[in-house]
N, C-alpha and C positions, 0 to 999 in steps of 0.2 A: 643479776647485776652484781659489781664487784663493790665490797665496804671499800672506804677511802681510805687510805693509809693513816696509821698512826704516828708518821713523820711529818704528816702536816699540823698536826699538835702541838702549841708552843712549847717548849722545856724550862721556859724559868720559871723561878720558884714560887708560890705562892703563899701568904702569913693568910690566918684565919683572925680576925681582931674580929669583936663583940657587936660590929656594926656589920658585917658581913655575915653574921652565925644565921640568922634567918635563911637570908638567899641560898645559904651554904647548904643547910639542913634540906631547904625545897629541893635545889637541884641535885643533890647527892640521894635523895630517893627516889627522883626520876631515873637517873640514872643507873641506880644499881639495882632496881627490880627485876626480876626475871619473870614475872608474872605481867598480866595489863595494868601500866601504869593508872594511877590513880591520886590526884587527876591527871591526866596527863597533858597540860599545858602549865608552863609557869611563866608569867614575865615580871623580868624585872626594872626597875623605872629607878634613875638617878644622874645624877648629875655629870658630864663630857670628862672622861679621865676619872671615874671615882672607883673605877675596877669590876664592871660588871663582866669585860672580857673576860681579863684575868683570871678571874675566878672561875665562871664558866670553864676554860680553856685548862683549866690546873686540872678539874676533874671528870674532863673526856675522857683520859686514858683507861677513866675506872668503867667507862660505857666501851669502850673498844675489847677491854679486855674482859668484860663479863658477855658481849655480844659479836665475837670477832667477825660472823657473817654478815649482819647486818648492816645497808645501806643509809648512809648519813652524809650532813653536810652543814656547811657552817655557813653563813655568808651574810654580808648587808643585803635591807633590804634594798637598796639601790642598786645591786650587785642580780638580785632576783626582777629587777622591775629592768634593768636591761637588756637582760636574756631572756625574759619574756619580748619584750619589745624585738628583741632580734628574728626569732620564732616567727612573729607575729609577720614581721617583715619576709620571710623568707618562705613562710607558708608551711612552718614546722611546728604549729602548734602542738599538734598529737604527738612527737617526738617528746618536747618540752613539758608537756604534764605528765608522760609516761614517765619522766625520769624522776620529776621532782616529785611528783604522787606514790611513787612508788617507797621512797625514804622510811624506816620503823622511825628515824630520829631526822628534825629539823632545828638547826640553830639561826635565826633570823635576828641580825641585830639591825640595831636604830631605825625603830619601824615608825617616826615619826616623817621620816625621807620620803614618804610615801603620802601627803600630804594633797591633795587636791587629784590625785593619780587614781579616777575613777576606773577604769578599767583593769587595771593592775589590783588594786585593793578586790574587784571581784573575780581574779585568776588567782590570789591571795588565799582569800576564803576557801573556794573552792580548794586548793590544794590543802588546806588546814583540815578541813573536813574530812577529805578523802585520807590521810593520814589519820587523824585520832579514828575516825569509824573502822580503820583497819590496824588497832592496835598499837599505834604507832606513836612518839612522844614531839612536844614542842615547845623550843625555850625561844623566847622573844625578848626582846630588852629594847628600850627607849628612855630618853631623858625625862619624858612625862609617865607619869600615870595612865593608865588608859581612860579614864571620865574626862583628860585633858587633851585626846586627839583631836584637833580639828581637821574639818571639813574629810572625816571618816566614815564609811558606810559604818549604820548603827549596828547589823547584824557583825560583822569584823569585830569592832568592841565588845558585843557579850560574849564573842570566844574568847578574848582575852579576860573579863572581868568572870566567866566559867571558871578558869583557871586558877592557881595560887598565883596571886599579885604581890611581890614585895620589895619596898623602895633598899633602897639602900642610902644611909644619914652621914655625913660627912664628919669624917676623922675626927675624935678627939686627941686632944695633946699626948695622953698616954699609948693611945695607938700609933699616933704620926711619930714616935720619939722610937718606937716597939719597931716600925715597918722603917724607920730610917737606920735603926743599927742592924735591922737584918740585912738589907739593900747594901751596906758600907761593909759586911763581912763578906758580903756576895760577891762586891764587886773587886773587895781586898784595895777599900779605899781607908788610908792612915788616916782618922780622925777618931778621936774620943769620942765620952757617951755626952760627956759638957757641950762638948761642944754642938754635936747633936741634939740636945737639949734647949739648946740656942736658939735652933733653926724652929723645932718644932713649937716652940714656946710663938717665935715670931711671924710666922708663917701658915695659917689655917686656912689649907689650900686642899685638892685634891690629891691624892697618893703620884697622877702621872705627875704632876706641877712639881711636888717633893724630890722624886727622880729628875727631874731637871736641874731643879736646885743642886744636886749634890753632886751630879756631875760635871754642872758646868764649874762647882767652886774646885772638883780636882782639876780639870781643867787648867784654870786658873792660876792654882797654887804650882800645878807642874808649868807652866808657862812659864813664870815670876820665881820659879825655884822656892817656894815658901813654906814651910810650913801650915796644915792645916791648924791653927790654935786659934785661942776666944777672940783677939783683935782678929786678925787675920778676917776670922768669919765674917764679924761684926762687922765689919768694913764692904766687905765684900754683900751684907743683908742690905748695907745703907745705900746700896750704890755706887760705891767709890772704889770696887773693883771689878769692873765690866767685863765678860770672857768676852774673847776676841768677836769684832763688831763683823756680822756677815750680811749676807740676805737671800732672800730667795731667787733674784736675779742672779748676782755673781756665784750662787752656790750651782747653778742650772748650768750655768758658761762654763766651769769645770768639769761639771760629770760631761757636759758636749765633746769637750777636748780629749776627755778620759777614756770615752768610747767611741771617739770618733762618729761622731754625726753633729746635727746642728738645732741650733734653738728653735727654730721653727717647724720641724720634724717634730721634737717632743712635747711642743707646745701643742700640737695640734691634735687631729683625732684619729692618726695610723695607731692600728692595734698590732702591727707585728713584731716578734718579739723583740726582733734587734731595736725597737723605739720603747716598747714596753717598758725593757728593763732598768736602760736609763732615767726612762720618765720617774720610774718608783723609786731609782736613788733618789731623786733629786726632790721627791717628795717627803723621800725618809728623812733626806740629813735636813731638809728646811722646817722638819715638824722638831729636827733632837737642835738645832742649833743656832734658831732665830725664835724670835720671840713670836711669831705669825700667826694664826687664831687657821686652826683648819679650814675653816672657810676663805679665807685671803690667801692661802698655800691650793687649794681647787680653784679659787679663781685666777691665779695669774696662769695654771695649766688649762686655763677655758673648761673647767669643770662647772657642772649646773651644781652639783654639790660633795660636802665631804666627807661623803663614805671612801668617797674615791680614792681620798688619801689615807684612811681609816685600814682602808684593802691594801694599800700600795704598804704601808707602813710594817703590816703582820707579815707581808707576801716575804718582805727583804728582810725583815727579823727571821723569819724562818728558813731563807735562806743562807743567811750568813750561819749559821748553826750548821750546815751543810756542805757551805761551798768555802776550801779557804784560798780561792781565787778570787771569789766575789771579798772577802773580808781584805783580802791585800788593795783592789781597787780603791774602795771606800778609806782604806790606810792612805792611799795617796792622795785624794780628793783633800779628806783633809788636813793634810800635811801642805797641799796648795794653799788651802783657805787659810791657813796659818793655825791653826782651832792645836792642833797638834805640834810640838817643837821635832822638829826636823833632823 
């Protein structure tokens, strides 16, 4: 079998803050052993947006490039419970475990998706098994702890509670104020550290939440021509300067027009790729540019849930880093929505 490319790898940056150094330290020794990991499972539990990807995804590269043979894969669990289900439907089982059984490395995230999905959770295990008994490593991540999975086969949970379990605790102000002036040189957005100081002082949110913040305030200030300064923010933390009002309807009406197809194609459940690709704009810019909670952004696309968007979100971040024909579209999308000055 062929390793997965190292281009599927996120490339932005990642900060290491004092709240992350655990998880850090786990998965950077799974990943960089060359011997049988030990142990080799770790999952990590925290809160929607608190950077359990991110992190993971910063130090792939250091597993690709100490095992460049080695077959690996990342994926939601929702992501693995459909392609099982597909398998299942098609009478490709034996295909489907030989691929995914055979992996040295599995990244399984939001394994709480998995929720009532008894059959799935026992092609799960089994595959979890037959990877660690063949030397092989497994990083899981959920918004809970694993003592807090419901309606989970018991045996499931002692493979995760075998493993190193650790949560990850939600930003303090020196962190959030640390990860907002690295994110503002990153992105070569003009605001001071005050003013940053503003944000993080008033704002005790998740790291993705912070990235929105501070996007939509340049945003903003480039719409209005203004100056990032302490009113300016201030105004804009109170409410009283709204980035341009969109939604996940009229953001979908656009990418339709942009690639030519229709709302009801994308709404629905054709996998091919000329509906695909739109579909994941249209999931990506209503996750960067309305306020919609993942779950209300899957369900107007008639998703049962939101990894879907979770998947759709990394799939077009990783593309844009690739394609600058895909990045000129999404320039005109939203230069329609107005999000952008024209």
């Amino acid at each position: 079998m062929m390793s997965k490319p190292l281009q599927s790898v996120t490339a932005r940056p990642f900060r290491i803050f004092p709240e992350y150094q655990y998880a850090f330290t786990a998965v950077s020794q799974l990943f960089q052993t060359t011997d049988l990991p030990d142990p080799p499972l770790v999952y990590i539990y925290g809160p929607s947006g608190c950077g359990k990807s991110a992190l993971i995804n910063s130090l792939l590269p250091d597993y690709v490039n100490l095992h460049p043979e080695a077959e690996w894969n990342s994926m939601t669990a929702s992501e693995f419970a459909a392609k099982y289900a597909v398998a299942s439907k098609n009478k490709r089982i034996a295909a489907f475990q030989e691929k995914h059984r055979g992996m040295k490395l599995l990244v399984l995230e939001d394994i709480h998706s998995l929720e009532n999905r008894t059959h799935t959770q026992g092609e799960l295990l089994s595959t979890l098994d037959t990877i660690l008994k063949q030397g092989g490593a497994v990083i899981v991540t959920s918004i809970k702890p694993p003592g807090e999975l419901a309606h989970f086969q018991k045996k499931l949970i002692n493979r995760f509670h075998g493993g190193v379990c650790v949560g990850i605790a939600p930003l303090k102000y020196q962190s959030r104020l640390e990860l907002l002036k690295f994110w503002a040189d990153f992105e070569q957005i003009p605001i001071k550290e005050k003013e940053l100081a503003l944000i993080a002082r008033q704002k005790e949110c998740s790291p993705r939440e912070l990235s929105a913040i501070l996007n939509q305030l340049h945003t903003v200030s480039r719409i209005q021509q203004k100056r990032i300064e302490g009113r300016f923010v201030q105004e804009f933390l109170d409410g009283n300067l709204d980035p341009p009002r969109t939604s996940t309807a009229k953001i979908t009406r656009v990418v339709c027009r942009e690639f030519k197809t229709s709302l009801a194609q994308v709404r629905s459940a054709n996998r091919s790729q000329q509906i695909v690709l739109p579909r994941q704009c249209a999931m990506f810019l209503s996750r960067e540019l309305t306020g919609e909670s993942l779950a209300n952004i899957a369900n107007y696309f008639n998703r049962k849930n939101h990894s879907t968007v979770i998947h759709a979100c990394r799939q077009i971040q990783n593309d844009l880093e690739k394609s600058p024909g895909l990045r000129q579209q999404i320039s005109r999308i939203k230069q329609q929505l107005g999000v952008y000055p024209l």
